[in-house]
Structure formats: structure tokens, C-alpha cells
C-alpha positions in Angstrom: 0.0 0.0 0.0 1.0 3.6 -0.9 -0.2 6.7 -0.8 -2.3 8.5 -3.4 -0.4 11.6 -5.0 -3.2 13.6 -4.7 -4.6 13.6 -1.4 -2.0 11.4 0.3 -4.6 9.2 1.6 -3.6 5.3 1.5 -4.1 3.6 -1.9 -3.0 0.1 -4.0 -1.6 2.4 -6.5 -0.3 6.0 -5.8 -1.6 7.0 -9.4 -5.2 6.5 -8.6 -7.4 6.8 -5.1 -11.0 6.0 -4.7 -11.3 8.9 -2.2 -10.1 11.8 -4.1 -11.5 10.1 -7.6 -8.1 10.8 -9.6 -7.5 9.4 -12.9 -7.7 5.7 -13.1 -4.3 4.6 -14.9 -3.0 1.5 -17.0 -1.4 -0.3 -13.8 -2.1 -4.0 -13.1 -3.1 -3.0 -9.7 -5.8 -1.3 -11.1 -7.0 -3.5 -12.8 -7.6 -6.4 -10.2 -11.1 -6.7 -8.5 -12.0 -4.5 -6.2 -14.6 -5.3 -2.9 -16.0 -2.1 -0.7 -17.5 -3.2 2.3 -19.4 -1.8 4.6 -17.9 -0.6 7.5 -18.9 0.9 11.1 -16.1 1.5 13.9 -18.5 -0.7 16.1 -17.9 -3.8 14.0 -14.6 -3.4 13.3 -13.6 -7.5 14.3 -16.6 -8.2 12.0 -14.4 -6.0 8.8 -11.5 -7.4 9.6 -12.8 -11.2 9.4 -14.6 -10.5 6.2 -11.5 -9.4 4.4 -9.1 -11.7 6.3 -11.7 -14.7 4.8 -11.7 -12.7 1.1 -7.9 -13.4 1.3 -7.8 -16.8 2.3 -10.2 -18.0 0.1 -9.3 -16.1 -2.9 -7.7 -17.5 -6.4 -5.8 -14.4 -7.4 -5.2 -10.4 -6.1 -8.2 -8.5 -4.9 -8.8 -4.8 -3.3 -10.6 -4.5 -0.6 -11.7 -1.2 0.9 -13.7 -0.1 3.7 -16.2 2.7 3.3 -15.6 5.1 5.9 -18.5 7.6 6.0 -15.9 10.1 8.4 -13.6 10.1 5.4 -16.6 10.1 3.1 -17.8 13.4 5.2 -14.5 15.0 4.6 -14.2 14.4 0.8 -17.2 16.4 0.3 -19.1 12.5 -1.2 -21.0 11.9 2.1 -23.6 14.2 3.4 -26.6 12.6 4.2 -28.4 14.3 7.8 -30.1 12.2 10.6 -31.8 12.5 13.9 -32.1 10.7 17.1 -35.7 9.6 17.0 -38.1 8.5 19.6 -38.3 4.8 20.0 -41.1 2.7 22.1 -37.7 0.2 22.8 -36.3 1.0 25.6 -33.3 3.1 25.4 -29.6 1.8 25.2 -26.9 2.8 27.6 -24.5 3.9 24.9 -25.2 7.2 23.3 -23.7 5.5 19.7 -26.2 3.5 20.0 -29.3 5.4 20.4 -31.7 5.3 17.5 -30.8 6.7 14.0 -33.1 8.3 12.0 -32.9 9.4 8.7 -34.0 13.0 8.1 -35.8 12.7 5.0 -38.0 10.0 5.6 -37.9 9.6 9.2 -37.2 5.7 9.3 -35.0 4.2 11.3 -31.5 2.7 10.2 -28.3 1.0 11.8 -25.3 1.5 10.6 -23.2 4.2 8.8 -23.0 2.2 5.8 -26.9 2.3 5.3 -26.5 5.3 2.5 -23.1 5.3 2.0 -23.3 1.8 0.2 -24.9 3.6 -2.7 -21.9 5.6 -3.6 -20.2 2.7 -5.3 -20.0 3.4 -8.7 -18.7 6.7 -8.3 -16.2 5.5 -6.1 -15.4 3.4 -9.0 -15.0 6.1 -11.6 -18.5 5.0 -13.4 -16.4 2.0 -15.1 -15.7 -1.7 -14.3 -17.3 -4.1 -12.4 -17.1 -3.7 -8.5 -18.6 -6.0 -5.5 -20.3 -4.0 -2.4 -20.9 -6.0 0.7 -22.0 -5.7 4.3 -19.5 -6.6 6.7 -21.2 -8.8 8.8 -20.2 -11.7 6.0 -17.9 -13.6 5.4 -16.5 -15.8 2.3 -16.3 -20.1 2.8 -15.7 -19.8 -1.2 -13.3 -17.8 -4.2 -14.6 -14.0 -4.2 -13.4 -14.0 -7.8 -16.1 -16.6 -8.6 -18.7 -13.4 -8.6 -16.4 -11.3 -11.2 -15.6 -14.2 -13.5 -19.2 -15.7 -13.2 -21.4 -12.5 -13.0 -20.4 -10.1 -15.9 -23.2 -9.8 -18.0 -22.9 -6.4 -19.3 -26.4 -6.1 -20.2 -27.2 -6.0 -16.3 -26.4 -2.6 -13.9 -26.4 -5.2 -10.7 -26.6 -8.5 -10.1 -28.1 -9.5 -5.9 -29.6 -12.2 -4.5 -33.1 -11.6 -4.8 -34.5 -12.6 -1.1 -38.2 -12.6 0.3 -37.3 -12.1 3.2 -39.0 -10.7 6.4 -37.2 -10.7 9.8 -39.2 -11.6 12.9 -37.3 -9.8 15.3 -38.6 -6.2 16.4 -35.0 -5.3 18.0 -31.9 -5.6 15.9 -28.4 -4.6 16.9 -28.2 -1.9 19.5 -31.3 -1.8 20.4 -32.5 -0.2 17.2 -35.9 -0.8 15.2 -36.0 -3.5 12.9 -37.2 -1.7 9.7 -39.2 -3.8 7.2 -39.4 -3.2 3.7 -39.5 -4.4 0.1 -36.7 -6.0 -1.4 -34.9 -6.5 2.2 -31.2 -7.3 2.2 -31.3 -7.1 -1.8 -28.8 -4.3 -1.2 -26.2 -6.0 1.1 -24.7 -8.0 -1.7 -24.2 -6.5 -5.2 -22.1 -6.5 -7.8 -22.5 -3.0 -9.5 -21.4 -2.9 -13.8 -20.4 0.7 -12.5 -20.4 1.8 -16.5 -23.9 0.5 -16.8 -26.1 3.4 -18.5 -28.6 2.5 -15.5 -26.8 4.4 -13.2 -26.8 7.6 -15.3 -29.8 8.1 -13.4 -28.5 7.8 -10.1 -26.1 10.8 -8.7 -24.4 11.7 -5.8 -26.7 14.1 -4.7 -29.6 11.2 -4.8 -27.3 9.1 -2.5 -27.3 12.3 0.1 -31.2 13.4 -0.4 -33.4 10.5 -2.1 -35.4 8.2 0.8 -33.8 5.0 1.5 -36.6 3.3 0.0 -35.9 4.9 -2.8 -32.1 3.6 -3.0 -32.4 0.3 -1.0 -35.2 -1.3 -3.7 -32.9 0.4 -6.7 -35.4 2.7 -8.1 -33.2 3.9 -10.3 -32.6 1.3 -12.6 -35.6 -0.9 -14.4 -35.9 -4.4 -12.9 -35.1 -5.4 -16.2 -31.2 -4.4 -14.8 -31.4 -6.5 -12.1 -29.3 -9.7 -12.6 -30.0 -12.2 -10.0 -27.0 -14.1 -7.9 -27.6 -17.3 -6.4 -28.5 -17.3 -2.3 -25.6 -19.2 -1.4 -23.7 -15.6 -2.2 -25.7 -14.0 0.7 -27.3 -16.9 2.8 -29.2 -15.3 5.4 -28.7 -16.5 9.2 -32.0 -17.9 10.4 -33.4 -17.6 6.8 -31.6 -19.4 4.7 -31.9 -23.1 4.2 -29.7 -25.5 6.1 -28.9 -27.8 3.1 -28.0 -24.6 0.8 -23.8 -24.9 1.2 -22.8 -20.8 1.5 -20.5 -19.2 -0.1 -21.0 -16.1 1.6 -22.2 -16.0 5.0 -24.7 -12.9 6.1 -25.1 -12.6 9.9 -27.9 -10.1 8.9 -29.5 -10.4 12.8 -26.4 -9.2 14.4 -23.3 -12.3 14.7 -21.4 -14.2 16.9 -19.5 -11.2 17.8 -22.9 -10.1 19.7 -23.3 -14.0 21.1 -25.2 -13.6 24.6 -26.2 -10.6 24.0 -28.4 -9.2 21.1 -27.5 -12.5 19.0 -27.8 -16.4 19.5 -28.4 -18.9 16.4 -31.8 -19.9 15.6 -30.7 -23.2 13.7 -28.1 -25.4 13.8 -26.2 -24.4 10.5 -26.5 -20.9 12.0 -24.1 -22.3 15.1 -22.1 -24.4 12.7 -21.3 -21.3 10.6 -20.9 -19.2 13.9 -18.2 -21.4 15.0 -16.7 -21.2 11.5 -16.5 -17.1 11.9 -15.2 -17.6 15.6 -11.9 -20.2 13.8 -11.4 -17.3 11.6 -11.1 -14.6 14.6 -9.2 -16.6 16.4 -6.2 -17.2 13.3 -6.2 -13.3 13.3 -5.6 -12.4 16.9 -2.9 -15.6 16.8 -1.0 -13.9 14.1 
């Protein structure tokens, strides 16, 4: 890693950044496939194991960068408002984890990633193929299946299509569990970034349009939308058992919140738990 020539902020080539949006150049680095995840200082362990199991399982080079929304904030990219809203739950402890509200529509949401996850293509200079994710995942297969598999250009995204509606009323701390169409369609994409789908989608909608708006892809015709199969985002206490993931989703919280706001509702769930908690533990013993 090296720093960008621009704006000094740490890049895989010093000829190109993703946060000051320089020119791409000709390098092989920039040409290998690049993962943004997610990220939120509170699940930090939960970032690091994603990317740790992205590199283990991998067949070639990858990127992998977190989206920070501080540094987002900074850059000018990332200026979406919210509120602390009244909740009937009772409230947290922890001020960082009193509920978030978005100011434009008033709904509830979790993490700083929730808008911010948008932003992808233009992170990606509007050209290529790049892979969003949540970072309460992580890989059991190749990551570079999804680029070599999933590259129709005719599509603007490909997701795993889920009907899926969560039972709980409290997610992680202690916010509101938000339903909506098209839930946790968003948490796994793989964006053609030079699609001419996502002419329609700017920067400014990221920071203004409801999240409704951006999390069911209103922007694109579903005609755009490729679908991936669910073992590339198998759901913790959704998916089924005898589906083999490739990419695990802890979408109710993780082990990481075991005893706590989290605790498997099915056997695989455990089984895959205890597969997170191996990798964990080969980090911290390096």
C-alpha cells in the first residue's frame, strides 16, 4: 500500500485513489477486483474477518476497501443528515447506539453504511465491475467466482433476490427492525459501474433520495437487475440449512454479539458461527 499523489490518503496504486476520484491509470493494480464493504467502527472485528476470509479464500489479487463515511464526510461525497428519533424500545446505555433516523424519511437505520453503500459506482470512476458488501459476511468460497461468473454487461447489478422478512422487532443496539421491500437485496451487489442505468443515479440522490428509494434500486428498471444465487448471501435464520454458502450474512447481528443481542436460531446458523469464531481466532494468533 502507498499513498495516493493527490490527497495522500492510502491507496493500492499511488496514481489513482477511490477517495479523491483521480484518474484511473494503465497499472495492473488497477485492474484487479475491487470489494467495498461496509464498515462501522463498532464492527470493526466483524471487517476485519470479512477481508481476512476474502484473502484466504481467494484464487488471485483483490482490493478490498472499507467505506468510511468520516472520510466520506470529509471528501465532500457523504452528506446525508439524521436524527435521534423516539423509539417505544427502551433506550440503550450507549449514546452511539441510540436510534438513528434518517431525516428525509424519518425511518429508522443502523449503521453508517446504510446510504453510503450507494456511492459505489462513483467510487469506481463510473467504469468496471465492483462488488459492495455488508461486513457482517464472510466468504467459505473464491470471491473472484462473482467477477468471473457475473459479468453480463447487459445487467447494472446482479443481488440475490430474497423474500425475506425478519421476525425480530430489535436488531443490533437496540435499534428498530425496519421492514421493507426488497430487504437485504442491497447488502450484496455486484455493480457494472459503467452501466447506462446508473446515469440516473447521482451523488446528490445518494445524500437526499429516501432510502426506499435507493435500498429497492429505483433507479434502474428491474429489467437491470441480474439475479445471484442465495448461497452468495445466505441469510442467518433464513436461509436453508442444506444450501452450502459461499457467503455468510449474519444479517441479525453475529457471533460477535453472542449472549447478547444475537444467539443462532438453527443449527447451520451455530455451525457457521463457529466457522466465523476459527477465523477470529487465526487473526488475533498472528
Amino acid at each position: 500500500m502507498e499513498n495516493c499523489k493527490n490527497c495522500n490518503h492510502e491507496a493500492h496504486c499511488p496514481e489513482t485513489c477511490m477517495w479523491c476520484m483521480c484518474k484511473k491509470c494503465d497499472c495492473s493494480v488497477c485492474d484487479i477486483p475491487t470489494i467495498y464493504v461496509g464498515y462501522d467502527p463498532r464492527e470493526d472485528l466483524a471487517y476485519r474477518v470479512l477481508k481476512y476470509s476474502a484473502h484466504k479464500h481467494t484464487s488471485g489479487p483483490i482490493n478490498i476497501y472499507p467505506i468510511k463515511q468520516d472520510l466520506l464526510r470529509r471528501i465532500g461525497l457523504y452528506r446525508r443528515a439524521w436524527t435521534l428519533g423516539s423509539s417505544s424500545l427502551p433506550k440503550p446505555n450507549n449514546d452511539s447506539d441510540i436510534q438513528h433516523r434518517d431525516i428525509f424519511d424519518g425511518k429508522p437505520f443502523a449503521t453508517d453504511f446504510s446510504f453510503s453503500r450507494f456511492l459505489v459506482p462513483f467510487l469506481h470512476r463510473l467504469e468496471g465491475w465492483a462488488l459492495f458488501m455488508d461486513c457482517d459476511m464472510f466468504f467459505r468460497s473464491d470471491p473472484l467466482e462473482l467477477f468471473k461468473k457475473y459479468n453480463n454487461s447487459k445487467y447494472a447489478i446482479y443481488c440475490v433476490q430474497h423474500n425475506y422478512s425478519p421476525t425480530e422487532i430489535i436488531k443490533m443496539y437496540g435499534n428498530e427492525q425496519y421492514q421493507y421491500s426488497r430487504k437485504n437485496w442491497s447488502s450484496v451487489v455486484m455493480y457494472n459501474c459503467g452501466h447506462h442505468g446508473h446515469k440516473n443515479l447521482s451523488v446528490d440522490d445518494v445524500n437526499t433520495k429516501p432510502g426506499l428509494w435507493l435500498h429497492n434500486f429505483l433507479w434502474l428498471e428491474d429489467k437491470d437487475i441480474g439475479k445471484l444465487p442465495e448461497e452468495w448471501n445466505w441469510l442467518d435464520g433464513h436461509s436453508p440449512a442444506k444450501l452450502s454458502a459461499k457467503n455468510v450474512h449474519f444479517t441479525r447481528g453475529g457471533p460477535w454479539f453472542r449472549g447478547n443481542v444475537w444467539e443462532p436460531l438453527t443449527d447451520q446458523d451455530e455451525i457457521y458461527a463457529q466457522e466465523w469464531e476459527k477465523l477470529k481466532d487465526e487473526i488475533e494468533s498472528k
